[in-house]
Z-matrix of the N, CA and C atoms (Angstrom, degrees):
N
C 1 1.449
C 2 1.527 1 108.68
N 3 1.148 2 113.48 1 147.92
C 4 1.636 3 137.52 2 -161.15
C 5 1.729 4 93.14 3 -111.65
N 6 1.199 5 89.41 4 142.35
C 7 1.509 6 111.78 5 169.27
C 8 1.905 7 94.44 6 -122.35
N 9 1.560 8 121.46 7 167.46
C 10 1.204 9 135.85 8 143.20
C 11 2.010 10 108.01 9 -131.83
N 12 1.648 11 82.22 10 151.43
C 13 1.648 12 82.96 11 -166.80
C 14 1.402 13 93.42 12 -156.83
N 15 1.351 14 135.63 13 144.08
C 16 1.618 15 145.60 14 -157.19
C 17 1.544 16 101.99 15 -59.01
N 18 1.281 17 126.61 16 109.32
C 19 1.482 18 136.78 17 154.01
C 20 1.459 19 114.75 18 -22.15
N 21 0.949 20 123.66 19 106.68
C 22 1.960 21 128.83 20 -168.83
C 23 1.986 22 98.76 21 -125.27
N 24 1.189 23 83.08 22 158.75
C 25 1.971 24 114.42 23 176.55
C 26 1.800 25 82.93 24 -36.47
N 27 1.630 26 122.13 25 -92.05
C 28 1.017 27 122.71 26 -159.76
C 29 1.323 28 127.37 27 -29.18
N 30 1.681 29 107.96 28 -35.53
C 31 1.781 30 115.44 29 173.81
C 32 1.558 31 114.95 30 -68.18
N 33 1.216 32 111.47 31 -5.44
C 34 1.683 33 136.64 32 -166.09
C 35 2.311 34 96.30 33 -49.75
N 36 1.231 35 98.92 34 -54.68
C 37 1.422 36 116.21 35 -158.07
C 38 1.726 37 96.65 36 -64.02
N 39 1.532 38 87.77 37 -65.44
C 40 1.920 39 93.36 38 -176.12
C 41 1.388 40 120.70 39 -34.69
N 42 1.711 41 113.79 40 -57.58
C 43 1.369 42 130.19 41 172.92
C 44 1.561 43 123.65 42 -46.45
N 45 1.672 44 101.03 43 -38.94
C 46 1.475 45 94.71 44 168.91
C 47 1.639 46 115.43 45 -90.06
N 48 1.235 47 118.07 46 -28.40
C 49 1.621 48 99.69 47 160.44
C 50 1.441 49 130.60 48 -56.14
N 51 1.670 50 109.04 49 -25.91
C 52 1.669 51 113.55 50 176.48
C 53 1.306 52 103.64 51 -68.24
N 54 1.680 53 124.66 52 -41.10
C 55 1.235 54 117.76 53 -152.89
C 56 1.582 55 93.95 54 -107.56
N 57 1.247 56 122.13 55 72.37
C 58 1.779 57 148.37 56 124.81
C 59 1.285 58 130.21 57 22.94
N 60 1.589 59 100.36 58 -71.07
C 61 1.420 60 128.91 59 -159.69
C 62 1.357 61 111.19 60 -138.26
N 63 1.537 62 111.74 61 148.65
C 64 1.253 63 127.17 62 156.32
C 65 1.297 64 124.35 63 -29.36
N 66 1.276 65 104.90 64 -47.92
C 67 1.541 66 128.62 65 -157.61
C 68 1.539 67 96.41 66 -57.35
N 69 1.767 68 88.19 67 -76.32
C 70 1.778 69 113.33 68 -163.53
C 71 1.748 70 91.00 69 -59.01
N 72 1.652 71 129.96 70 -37.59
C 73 1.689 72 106.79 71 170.49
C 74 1.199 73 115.00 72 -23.34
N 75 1.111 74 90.67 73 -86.87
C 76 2.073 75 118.48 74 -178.74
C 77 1.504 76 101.33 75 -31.49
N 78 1.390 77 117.54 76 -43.69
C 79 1.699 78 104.23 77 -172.11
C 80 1.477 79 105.12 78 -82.22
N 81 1.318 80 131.64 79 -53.72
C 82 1.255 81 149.84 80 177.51
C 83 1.760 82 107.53 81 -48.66
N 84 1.436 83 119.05 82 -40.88
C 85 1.751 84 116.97 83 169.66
C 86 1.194 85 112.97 84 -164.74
N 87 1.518 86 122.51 85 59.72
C 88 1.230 87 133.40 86 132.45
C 89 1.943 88 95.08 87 71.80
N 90 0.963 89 124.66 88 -136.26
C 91 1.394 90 118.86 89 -153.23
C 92 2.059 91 85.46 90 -129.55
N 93 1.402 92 105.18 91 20.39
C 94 1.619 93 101.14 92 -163.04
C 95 2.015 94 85.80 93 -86.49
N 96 1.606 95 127.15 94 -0.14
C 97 1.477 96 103.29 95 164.75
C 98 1.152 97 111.71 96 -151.75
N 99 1.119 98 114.07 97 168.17
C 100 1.603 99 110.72 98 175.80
C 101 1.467 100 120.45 99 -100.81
N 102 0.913 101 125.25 100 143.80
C 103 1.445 102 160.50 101 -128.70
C 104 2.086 103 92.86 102 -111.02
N 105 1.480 104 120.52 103 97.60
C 106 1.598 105 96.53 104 25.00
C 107 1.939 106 89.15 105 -131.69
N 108 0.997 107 114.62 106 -179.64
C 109 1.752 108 129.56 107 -125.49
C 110 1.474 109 72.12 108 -108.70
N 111 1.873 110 98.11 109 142.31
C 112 1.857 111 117.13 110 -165.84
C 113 1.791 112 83.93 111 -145.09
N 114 1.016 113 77.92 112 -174.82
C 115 1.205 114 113.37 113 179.99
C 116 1.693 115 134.11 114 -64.10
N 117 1.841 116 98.13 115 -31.49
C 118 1.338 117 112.54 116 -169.01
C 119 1.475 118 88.74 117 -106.02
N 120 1.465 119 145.61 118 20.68
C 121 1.093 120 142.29 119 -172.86
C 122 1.591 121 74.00 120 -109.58
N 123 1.197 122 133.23 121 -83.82
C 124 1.101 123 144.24 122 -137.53
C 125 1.439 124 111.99 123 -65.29
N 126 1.631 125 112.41 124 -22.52
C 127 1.765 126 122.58 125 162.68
C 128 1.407 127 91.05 126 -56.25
N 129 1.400 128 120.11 127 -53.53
C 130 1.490 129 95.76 128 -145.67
C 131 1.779 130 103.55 129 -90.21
N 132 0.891 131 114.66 130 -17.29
C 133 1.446 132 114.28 131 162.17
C 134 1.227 133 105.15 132 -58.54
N 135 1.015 134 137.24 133 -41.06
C 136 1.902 135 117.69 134 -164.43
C 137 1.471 136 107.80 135 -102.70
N 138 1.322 137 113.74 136 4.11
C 139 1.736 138 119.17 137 -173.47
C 140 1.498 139 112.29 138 -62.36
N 141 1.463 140 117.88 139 -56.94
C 142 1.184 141 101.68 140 168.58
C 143 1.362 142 125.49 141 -98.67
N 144 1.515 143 136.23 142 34.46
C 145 1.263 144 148.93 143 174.66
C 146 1.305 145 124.20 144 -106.77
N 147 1.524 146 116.19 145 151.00
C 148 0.934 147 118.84 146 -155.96
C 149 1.918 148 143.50 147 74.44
N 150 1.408 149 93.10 148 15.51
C 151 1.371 150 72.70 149 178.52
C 152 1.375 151 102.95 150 -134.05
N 153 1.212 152 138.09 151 170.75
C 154 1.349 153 140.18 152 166.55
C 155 1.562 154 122.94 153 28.03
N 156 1.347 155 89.35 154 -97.81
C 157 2.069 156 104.73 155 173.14
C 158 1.125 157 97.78 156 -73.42
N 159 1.173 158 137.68 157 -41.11
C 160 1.539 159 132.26 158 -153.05
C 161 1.646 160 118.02 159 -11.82
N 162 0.954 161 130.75 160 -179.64
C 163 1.517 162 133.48 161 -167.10
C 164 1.883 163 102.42 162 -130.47
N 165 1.350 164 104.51 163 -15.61
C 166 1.390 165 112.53 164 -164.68
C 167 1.713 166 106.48 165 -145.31
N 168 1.486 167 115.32 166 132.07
C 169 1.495 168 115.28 167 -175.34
C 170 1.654 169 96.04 168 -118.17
N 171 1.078 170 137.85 169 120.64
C 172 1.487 171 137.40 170 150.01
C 173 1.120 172 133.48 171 -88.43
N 174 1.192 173 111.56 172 106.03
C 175 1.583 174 127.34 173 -174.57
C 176 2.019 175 114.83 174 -79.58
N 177 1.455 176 81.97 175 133.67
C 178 1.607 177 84.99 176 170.63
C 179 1.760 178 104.15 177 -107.73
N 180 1.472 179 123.42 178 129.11
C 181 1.345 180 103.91 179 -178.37
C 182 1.265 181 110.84 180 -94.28
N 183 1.569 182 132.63 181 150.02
C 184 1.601 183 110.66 182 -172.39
C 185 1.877 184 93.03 183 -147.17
N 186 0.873 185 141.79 184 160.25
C 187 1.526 186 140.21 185 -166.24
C 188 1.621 187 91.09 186 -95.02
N 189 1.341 188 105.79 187 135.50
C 190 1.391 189 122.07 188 -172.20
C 191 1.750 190 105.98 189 -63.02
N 192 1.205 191 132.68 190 -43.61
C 193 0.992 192 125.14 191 -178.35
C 194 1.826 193 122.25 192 -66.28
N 195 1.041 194 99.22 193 -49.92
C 196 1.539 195 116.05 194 -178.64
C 197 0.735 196 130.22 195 -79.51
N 198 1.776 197 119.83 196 -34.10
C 199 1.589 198 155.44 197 175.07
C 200 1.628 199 101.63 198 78.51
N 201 1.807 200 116.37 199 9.92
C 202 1.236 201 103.58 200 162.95
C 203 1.376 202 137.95 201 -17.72
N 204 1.492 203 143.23 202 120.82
C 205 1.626 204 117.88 203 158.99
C 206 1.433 205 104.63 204 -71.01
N 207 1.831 206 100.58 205 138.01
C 208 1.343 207 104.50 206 -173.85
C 209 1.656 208 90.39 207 -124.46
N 210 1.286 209 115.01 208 -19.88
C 211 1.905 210 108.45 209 -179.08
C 212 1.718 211 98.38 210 -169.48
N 213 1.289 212 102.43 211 -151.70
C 214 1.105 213 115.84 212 -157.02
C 215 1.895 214 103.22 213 -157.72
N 216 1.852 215 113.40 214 151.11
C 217 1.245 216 90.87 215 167.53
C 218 1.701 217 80.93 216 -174.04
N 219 1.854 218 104.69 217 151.76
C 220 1.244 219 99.30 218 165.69
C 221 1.251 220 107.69 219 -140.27
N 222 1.502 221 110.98 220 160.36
C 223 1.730 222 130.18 221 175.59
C 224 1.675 223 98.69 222 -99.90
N 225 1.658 224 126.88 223 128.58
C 226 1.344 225 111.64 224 171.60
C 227 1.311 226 102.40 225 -164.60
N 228 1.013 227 125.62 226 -149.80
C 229 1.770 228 111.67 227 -164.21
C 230 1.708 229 109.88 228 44.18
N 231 1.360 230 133.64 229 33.37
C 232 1.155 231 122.93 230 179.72
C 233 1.697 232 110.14 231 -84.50
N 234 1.347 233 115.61 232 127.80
C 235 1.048 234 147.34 233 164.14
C 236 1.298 235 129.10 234 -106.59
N 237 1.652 236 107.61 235 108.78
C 238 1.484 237 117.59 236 -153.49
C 239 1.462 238 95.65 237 -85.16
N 240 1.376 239 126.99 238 -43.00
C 241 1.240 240 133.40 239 -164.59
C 242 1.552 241 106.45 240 -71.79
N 243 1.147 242 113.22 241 -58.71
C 244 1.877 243 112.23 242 155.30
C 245 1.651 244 119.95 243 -52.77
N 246 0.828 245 139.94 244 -54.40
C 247 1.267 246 153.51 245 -176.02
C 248 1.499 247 100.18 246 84.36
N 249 1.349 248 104.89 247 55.60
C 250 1.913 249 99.93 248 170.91
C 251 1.709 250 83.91 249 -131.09
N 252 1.305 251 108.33 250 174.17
C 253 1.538 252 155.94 251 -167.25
C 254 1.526 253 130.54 252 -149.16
N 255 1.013 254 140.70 253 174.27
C 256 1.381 255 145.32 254 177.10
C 257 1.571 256 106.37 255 -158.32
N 258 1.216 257 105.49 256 122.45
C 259 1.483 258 133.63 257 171.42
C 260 1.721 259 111.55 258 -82.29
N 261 1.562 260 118.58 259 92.00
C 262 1.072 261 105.64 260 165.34
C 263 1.762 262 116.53 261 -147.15
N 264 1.528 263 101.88 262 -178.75
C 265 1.751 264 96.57 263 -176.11
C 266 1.042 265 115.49 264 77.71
N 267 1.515 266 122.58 265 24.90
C 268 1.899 267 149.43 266 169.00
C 269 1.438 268 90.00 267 -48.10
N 270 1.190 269 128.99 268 131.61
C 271 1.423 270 146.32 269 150.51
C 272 1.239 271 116.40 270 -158.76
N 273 1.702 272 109.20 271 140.28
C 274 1.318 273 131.34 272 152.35
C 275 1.292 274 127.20 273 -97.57
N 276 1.077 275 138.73 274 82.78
C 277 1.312 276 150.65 275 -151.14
C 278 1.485 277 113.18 276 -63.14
N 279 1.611 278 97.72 277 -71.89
C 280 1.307 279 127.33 278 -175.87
C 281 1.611 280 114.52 279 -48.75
N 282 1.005 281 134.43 280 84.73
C 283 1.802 282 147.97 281 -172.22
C 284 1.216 283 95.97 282 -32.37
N 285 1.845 284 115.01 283 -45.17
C 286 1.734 285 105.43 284 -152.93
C 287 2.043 286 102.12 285 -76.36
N 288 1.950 287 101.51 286 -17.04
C 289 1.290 288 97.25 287 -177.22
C 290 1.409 289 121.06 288 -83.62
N 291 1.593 290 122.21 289 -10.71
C 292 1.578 291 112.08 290 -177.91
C 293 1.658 292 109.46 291 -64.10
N 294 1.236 293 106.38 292 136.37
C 295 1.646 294 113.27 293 156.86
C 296 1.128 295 86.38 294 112.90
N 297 1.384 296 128.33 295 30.97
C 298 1.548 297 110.60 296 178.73
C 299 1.522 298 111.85 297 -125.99
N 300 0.981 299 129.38 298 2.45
C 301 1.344 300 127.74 299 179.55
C 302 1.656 301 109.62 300 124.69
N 303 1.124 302 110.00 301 -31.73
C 304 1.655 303 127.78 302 -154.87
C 305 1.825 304 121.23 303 -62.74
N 306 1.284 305 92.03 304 -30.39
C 307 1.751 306 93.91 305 150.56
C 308 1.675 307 117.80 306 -66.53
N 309 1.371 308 147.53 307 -61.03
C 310 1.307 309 131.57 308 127.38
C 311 1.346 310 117.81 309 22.47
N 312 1.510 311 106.63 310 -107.58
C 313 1.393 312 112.71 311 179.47
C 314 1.481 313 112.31 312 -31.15
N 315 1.436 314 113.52 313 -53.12
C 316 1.660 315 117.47 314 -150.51
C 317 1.841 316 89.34 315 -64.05
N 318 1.590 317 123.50 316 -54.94
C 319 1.282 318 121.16 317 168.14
C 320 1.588 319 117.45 318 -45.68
N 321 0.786 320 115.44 319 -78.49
C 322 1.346 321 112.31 320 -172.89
C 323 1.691 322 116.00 321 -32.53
N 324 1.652 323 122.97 322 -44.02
C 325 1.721 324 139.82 323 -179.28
C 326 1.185 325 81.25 324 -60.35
N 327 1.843 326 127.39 325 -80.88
C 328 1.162 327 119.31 326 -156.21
C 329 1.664 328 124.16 327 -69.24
N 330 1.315 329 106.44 328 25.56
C 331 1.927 330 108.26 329 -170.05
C 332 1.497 331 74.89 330 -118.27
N 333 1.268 332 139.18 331 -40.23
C 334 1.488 333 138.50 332 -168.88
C 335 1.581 334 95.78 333 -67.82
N 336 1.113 335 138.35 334 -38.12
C 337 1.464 336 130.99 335 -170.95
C 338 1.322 337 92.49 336 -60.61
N 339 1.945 338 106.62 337 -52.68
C 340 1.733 339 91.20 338 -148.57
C 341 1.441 340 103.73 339 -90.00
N 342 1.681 341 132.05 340 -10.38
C 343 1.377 342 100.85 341 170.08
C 344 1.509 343 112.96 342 -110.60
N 345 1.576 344 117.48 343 18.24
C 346 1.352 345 99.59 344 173.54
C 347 1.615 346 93.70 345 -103.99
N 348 1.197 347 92.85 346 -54.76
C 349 1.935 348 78.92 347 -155.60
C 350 1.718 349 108.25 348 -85.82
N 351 1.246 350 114.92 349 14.00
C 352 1.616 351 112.79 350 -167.92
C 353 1.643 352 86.98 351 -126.22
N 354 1.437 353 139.70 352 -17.14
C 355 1.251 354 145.72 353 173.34
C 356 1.953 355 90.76 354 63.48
N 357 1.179 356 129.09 355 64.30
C 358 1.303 357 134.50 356 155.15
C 359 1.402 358 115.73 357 -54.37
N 360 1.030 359 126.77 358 147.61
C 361 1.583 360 125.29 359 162.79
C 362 1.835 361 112.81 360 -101.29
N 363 1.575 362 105.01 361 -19.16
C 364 1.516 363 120.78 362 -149.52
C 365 1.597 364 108.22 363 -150.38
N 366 1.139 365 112.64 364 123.08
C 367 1.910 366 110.29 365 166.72
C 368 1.589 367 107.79 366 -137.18
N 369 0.949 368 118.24 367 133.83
C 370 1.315 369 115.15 368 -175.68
C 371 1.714 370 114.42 369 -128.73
N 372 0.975 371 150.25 370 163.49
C 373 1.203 372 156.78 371 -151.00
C 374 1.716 373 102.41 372 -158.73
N 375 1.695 374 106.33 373 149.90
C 376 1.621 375 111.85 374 145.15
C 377 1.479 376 111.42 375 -114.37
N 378 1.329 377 108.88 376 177.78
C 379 1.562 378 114.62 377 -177.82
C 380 1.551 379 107.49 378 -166.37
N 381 1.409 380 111.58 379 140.83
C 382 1.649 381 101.27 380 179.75
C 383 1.486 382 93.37 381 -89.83
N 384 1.705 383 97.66 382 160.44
C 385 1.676 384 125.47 383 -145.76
C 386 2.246 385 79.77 384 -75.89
N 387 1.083 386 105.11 385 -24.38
C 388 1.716 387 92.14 386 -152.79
C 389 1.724 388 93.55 387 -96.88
N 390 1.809 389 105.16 388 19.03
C 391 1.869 390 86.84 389 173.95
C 392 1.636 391 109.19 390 -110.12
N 393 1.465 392 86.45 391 80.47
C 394 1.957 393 79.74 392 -173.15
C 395 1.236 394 125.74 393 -59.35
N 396 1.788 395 122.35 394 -14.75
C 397 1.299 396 112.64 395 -176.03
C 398 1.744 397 95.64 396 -81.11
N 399 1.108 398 123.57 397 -53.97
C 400 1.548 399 106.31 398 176.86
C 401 1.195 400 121.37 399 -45.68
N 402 1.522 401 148.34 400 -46.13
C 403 0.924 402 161.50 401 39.03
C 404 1.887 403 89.98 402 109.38
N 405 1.477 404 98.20 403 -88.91
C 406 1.442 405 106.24 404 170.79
C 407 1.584 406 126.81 405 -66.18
N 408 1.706 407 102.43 406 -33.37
C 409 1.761 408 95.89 407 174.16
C 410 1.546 409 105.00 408 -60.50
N 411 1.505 410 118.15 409 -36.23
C 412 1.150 411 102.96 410 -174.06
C 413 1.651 412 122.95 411 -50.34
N 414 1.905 413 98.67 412 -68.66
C 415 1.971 414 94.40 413 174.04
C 416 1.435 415 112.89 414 -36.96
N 417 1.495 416 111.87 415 -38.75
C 418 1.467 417 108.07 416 -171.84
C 419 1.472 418 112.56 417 -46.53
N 420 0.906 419 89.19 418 -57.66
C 421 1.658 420 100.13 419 179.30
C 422 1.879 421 114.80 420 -60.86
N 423 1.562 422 113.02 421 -32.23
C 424 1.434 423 103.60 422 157.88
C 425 1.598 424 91.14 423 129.26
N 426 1.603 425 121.11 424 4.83
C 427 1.315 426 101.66 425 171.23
C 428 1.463 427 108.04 426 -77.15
N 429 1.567 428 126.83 427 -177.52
C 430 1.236 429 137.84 428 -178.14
C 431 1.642 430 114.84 429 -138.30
N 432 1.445 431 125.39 430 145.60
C 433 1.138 432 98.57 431 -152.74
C 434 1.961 433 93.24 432 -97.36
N 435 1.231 434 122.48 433 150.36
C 436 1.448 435 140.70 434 -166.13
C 437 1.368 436 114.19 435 -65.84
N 438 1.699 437 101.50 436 -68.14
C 439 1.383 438 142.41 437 175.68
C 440 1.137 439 121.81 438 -168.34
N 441 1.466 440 127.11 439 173.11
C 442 1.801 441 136.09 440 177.31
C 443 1.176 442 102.47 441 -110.32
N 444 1.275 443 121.59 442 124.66
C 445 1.548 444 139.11 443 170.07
C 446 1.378 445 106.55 444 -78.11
N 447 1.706 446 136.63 445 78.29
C 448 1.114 447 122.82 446 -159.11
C 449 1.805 448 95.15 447 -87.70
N 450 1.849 449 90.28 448 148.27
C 451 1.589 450 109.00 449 173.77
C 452 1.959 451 100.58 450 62.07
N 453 1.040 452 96.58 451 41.09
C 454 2.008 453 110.75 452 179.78
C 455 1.705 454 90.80 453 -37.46
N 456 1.806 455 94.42 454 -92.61
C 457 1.217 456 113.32 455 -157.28
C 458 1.955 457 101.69 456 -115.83
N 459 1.677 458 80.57 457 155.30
C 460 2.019 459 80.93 458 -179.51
C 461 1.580 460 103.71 459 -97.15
N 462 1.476 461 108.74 460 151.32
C 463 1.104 462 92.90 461 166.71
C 464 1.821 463 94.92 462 -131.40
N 465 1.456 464 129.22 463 142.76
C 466 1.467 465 109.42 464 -161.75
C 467 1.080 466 135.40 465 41.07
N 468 1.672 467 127.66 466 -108.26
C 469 1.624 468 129.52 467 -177.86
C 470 1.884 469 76.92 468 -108.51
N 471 1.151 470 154.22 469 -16.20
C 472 1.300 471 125.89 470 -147.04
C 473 1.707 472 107.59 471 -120.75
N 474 1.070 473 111.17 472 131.43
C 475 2.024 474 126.48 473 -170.44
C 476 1.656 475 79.09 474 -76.32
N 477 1.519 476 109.05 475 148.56
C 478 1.294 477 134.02 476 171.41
C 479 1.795 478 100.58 477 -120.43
N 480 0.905 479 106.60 478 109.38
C 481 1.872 480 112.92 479 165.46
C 482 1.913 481 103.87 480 -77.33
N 483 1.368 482 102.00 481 158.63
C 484 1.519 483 106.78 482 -165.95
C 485 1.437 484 93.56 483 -153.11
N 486 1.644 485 103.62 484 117.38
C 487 1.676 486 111.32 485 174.16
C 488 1.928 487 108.42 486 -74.32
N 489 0.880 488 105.65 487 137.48
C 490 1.528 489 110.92 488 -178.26
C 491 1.572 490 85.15 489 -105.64
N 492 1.947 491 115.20 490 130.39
C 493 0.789 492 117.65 491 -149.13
C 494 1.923 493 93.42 492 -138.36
N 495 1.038 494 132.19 493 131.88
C 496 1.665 495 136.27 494 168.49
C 497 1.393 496 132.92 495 -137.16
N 498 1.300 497 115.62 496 133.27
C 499 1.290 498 113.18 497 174.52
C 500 2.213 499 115.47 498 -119.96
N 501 1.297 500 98.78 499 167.56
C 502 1.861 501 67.21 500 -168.84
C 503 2.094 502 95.18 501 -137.47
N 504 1.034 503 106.09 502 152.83
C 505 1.474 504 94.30 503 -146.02
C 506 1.702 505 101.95 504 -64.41
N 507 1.222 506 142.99 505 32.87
C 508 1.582 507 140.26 506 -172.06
C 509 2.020 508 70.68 507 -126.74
N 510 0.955 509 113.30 508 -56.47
C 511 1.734 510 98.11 509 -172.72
C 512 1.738 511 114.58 510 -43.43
N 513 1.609 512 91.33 511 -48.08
C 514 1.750 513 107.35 512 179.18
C 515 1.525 514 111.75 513 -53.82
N 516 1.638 515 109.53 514 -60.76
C 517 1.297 516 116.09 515 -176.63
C 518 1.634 517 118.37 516 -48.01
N 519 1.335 518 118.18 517 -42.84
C 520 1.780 519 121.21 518 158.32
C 521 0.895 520 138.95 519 -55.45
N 522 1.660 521 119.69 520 -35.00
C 523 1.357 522 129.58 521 162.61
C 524 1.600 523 114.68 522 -83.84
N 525 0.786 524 126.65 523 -47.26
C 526 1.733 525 127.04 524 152.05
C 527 1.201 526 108.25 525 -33.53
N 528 1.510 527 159.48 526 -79.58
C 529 1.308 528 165.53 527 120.52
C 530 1.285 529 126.60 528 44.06
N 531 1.599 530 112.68 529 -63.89
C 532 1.333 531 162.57 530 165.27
C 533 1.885 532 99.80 531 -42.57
N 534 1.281 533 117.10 532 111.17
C 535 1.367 534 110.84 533 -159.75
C 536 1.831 535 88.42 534 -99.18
């Protein structure tokens, strides 16, 4: 079992040892840093997050028993007046945790932020077309895919397509329900 708990300075180190490569940047947060990921990226990512109004929540994921960090994940683009959000910066860090369910959980905690206690109407996600296991946690979880952003983002000589992905909280509330 997964806990989420506010992304802090100290989680600073782990995140940049998970995040490796160029590659997994670009997959892990889109073209929002440069490669490869420090310290002063990560001030300014959390500067205005987390608090009150904020527009953006950053999650550190850590295993409820141990309080291990096992990943990372954030809700941002929140729009109170729309009642939509954006789910992004999904990671499982921890090697020994993939294959375990824990993308799941991490969706499901973070869909509970935005339609219970943030009263969301809308969360939407991207994803590149070639990550099928995310891909599937997502439907699993009850998003649906929108459309394909073909040739999204480049990475080297090769176009990356990106499913634009949504779920809307009467979709959530049924699949949540559903024993």
């Amino acid at each position: 079992m997964i806990k989420l708990r506010y992304f802090e300075p100290a989680d600073f180190k782990q995140l940049i040892d998970w995040v490796d490569t160029a590659e997994l940047m670009l997959q892990w947060a889109g073209p929002s840093f440069v490669f490869p990921l420090n310290k002063f990226q990560l001030e300014e990512y959390l500067k205005e997050a987390n608090g009150k109004n904020s527009s953006s929540y950053i999650y550190s994921v850590v295993d409820a028993d141990s309080g291990k960090l096992l990943g990372h994940i954030s809700l941002a683009r929140i729009d109170r007046n729309n009642r939509s959000a954006r789910i992004g910066r999904v990671l499982i860090g921890d090697p020994g945790a993939k294959g375990k369910g824990l993308c799941s959980q991490m969706m499901q905690q973070v869909l509970k932020v935005a339609f219970e206690e943030l009263k969301l109407h809308r969360v939407t996600l991207g994803v590149f077309d070639f990550n099928g296991p995310a891909i599937a946690c997502y439907e699993k979880t009850g998003f649906k895919k929108e459309g394909l952003m073909r040739d999204h983002q480049k990475f080297g000589e090769d176009y990356w397509s990106l499913w634009e992905m949504a779920i809307l909280e009467d979709e959530w509330r049924e699949k949540k329900d559903k024993p």
